[in-house]
C-alpha positions, 0 to 999 in steps of 0.5 A, a space after each residue: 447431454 446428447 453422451 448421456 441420451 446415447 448412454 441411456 439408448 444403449 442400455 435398453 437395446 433389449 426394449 421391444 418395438 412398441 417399448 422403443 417407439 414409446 422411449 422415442 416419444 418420450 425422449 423427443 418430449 423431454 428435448 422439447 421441454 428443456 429447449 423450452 427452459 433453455 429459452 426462458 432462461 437466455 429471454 430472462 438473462 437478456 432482459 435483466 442485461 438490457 436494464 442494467 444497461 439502459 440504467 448505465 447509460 441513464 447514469 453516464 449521460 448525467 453524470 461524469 463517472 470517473 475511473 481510479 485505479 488503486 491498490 486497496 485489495 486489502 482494505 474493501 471497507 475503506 475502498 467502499 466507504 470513500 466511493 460511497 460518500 464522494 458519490 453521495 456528496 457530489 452531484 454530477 460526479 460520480 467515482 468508481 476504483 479499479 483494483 490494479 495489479 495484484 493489490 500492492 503498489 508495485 504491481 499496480 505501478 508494474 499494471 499502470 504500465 501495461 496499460 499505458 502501452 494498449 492506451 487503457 488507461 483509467 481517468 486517474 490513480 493512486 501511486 507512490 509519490 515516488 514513482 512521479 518522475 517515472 510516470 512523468 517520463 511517460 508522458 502519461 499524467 497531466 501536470 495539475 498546476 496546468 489544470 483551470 483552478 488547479 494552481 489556485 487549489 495547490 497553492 491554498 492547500 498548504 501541502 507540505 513542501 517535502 511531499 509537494 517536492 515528490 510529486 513535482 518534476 520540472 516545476 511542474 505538480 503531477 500529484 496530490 499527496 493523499 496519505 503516509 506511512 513513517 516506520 515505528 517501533 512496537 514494543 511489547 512491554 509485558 516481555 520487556 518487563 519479564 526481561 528486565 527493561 528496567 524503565 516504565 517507558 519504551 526505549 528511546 535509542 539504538 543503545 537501549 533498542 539493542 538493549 531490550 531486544 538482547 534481554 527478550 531474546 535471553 528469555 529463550 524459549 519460543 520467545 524471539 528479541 525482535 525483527 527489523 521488517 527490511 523486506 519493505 517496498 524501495 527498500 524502506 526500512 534501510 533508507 530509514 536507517 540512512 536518512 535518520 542519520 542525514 544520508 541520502 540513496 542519491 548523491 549530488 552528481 551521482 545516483 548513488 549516494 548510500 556508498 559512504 560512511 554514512 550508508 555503512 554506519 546504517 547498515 551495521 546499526 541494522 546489524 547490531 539490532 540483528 545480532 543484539 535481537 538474535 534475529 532468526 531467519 523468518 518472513 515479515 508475516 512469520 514476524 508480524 504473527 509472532 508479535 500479534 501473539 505475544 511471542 516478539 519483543 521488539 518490531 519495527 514496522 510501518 505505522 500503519 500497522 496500528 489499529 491491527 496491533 492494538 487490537 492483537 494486544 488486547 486479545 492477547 493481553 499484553 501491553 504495547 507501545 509505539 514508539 519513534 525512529 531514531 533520528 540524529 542530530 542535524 539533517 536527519 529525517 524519516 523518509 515516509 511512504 507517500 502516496 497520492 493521486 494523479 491524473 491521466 486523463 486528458 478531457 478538459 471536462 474529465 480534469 475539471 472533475 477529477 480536479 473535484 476528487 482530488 480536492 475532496 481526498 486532500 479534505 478533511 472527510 476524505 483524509 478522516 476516511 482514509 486515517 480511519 479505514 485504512 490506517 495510513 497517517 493524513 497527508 493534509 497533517 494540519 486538518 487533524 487537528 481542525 476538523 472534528 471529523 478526527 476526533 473518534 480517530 484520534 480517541 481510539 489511536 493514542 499514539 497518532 497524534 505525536 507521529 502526525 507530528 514527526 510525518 509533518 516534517 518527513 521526506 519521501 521515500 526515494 525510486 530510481 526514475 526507471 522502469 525495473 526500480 524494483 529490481 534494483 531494490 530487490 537487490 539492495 534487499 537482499 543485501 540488507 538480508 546478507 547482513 542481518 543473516 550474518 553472511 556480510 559485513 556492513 562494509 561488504 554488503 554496501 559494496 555490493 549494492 552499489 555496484 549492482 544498483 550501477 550495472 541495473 541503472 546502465 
């Protein structure tokens, strides 16, 4: 202001002594009046802080509010309605999310961390079952069996043994199961038609995967067979592959158990789909928006992509189905992508809430908002089909209701027990990546990923 003032002096230097006296007055009046304004202004901006302060204070000293973090930037409907409704529910209880990282569950993990070292931890969060074991090693989350009423709920809860296996670490139970995720495959059945898929039904196995996807991709044009999402988190989508074949990312006595015949006959299955789709170098966003218009035969990708793909099909008038991973016989299984909560804070007073939280996700109100709003299939797989809480959910996604089926009895996906977990899968990936580009054999890039996994787990 003062720059502008001096500016403003300098071009009236021709002014008159009478006319620079009155220019002063005149400047002085001024300054007094935005001085004025000024403090109206800071008196205004303290008055509404204070309230809101005393208001918080009000709440606090009635109410236990606890801190979660979560990694839903995404998601602000579901974020918003879980707060609301637990809130409305629950006298003397009251939530409030926290976005941690940068909205996925690397980076909040990766925040989690960071925040463990300054000791700012909030009251709980939610994580990937899979990085329990991390957590733990930590000695940052408080075991829930420990907690008073904490075992009792657990043991009524009737969790599924696989996920209750993921979040428990020396017989103790770190976390409660809150959703999953299984990979499907999309089709789009309209291109297959036009391809020739002879069949009213989706493929069922590789061989006729292979098939369909070779006949979109001879349609040539802009049109595209299909793209395996392999970029996924843990690299996902090729533990998948493995564990549907009875493989495991870890062996008996050794952290690495994909280094088999097992593990190379996945990776040359996600080959041959490669080869098979003619899989151009795209990313997975480039890959979802070719689906979502029309222009990708086949897709395999979380289920959790659901309600946005069936509302893509409608507005592009295509007809979709989803359909099942393939499993072999015997030991195969999905490996889902679990997550939960867990509690970091260690008031006894503080526990006994969060304890009331965590019952009310694992319910079925909590469970129906979560299918609803944020499209994750429901950890507690046996309230579907009590509650009614899920009826509209279940009306308005025809294909749930099977894959509820298939998760009941999927594993969780699998995390080193180390702090740079992601960079090991970020290796693996690009391996996975090497393969389908065509630029390694199946063999090779096996190799490849074991030997780096082993040197990042020195």
């Amino acid at each position: 202001m003062m720059s502008l003032m001096f500016l403003h002096i300098n071009q009236h230097e021709d002014l008159t002594g009478r006319d620079k006296s009155k220019f002063k007055i005149e400047n002085r009046k001024g300054r007094q009046e935005m001085k004025k304004r000024f403090t109206k202004n800071i008196t205004m901006a303290a008055a509404i802080f204070i309230s809101a302060l005393l208001f918080s204070t009000a709440a606090a000293a009635n109410d236990i509010i606890l801190q979660i973090s979560h990694p839903w930037s995404s998601r602000p409907q579901f974020v918003e309605e879980m707060q609301t409704r637990f809130n409305q529910s629950h006298k003397g209880i009251k939530i409030n999310y926290i976005l941690g990282g940068k909205g996925n569950w690397g980076p909040l993990f990766q925040s989690t961390m960071r925040d463990a070292m300054i000791e700012s931890l909030p009251d709980l969060t939610h994580q990937m079952l899979s990085y329990t074991g991390v957590l733990v090693k930590q000695g940052i989350v408080q075991p829930i069996d420990t907690i008073p009423g904490g075992k009792a709920f657990l043991t009524s809860a009737d969790i599924s043994a696989a996920l209750l296996r993921a979040a428990t670490v020396s017989g103790h139970t770190y976390a409660v199961p809150f959703g999953m995720t299984i990979p499907v495959i999309y089709y789009n059945m309209s291109l297959l038609k036009q391809a020739g898929w002879p069949l009213d039904r989706a493929p069922e196995t590789w061989e006729e995967i292979n098939d369909a996807a070779a006949k979109v991709a001879a349609l040539g044009s802009h049109i595209n067979g299909g793209f395996f999402e392999f970029e996924a988190s843990n690299n996902w989508m090729y533990q998948n592959v493995l564990t549907s074949l009875g493989g495991s990312m870890h062996g008996h006595n050794t952290p690495i158990g994909f280094n088999t015949d097992t593990g190379i006959k996945a990776m040359t299955i996600i080959r041959d789909f490669a080869k098979a789709a003619n899989t151009v170098a795209m990313t997975r966003s480039q890959a979802r928006q070719a689906f979502n218009a029309g222009t990708m035969g086949v897709l395999f990708r979380s289920a959790s992509g659901i309600p946005s793909i069936m509302k893509a099909a409608e507005t592009n008038s295509f007809t979709l189905q989803v359909g099942a991973f393939p499993r072999g016989e015997g030991k195969g299984r999905l490996s889902a992508a679990s997550h939960g909560a867990f509690i970091f804070t260690e008031s006894p007073a503080r526990q006994k809430a969060a304890l009331e939280y965590l019952k009310w996700a694992y319910g079925p109100e909590g469970q129906s908002i979560q299918a609803s709003y944020a499209g994750y299939l429901p950890a507690n797989t046996k309230a579907v089909g009590k509650s009614d809480l899920f009826t509209d959910y279940l009306n308005s996604n025809p294909y749930v209701r099977s894959l509820v089926d298939s998760a009941g009895n999927a594993g969780d996906w699998y995390t080193y027990p180390v702090k740079n977990t992601e960079q090991i899968f970020h290796e693996q990936i690009e391996a996975v990546r090497s393969v389908i580009m065509g630029q390694a054999s199946p063999d090779k890039a096996i190799a490849e990923m074991a030997e780096k996994t082993r040197n990042l787990l020195k």
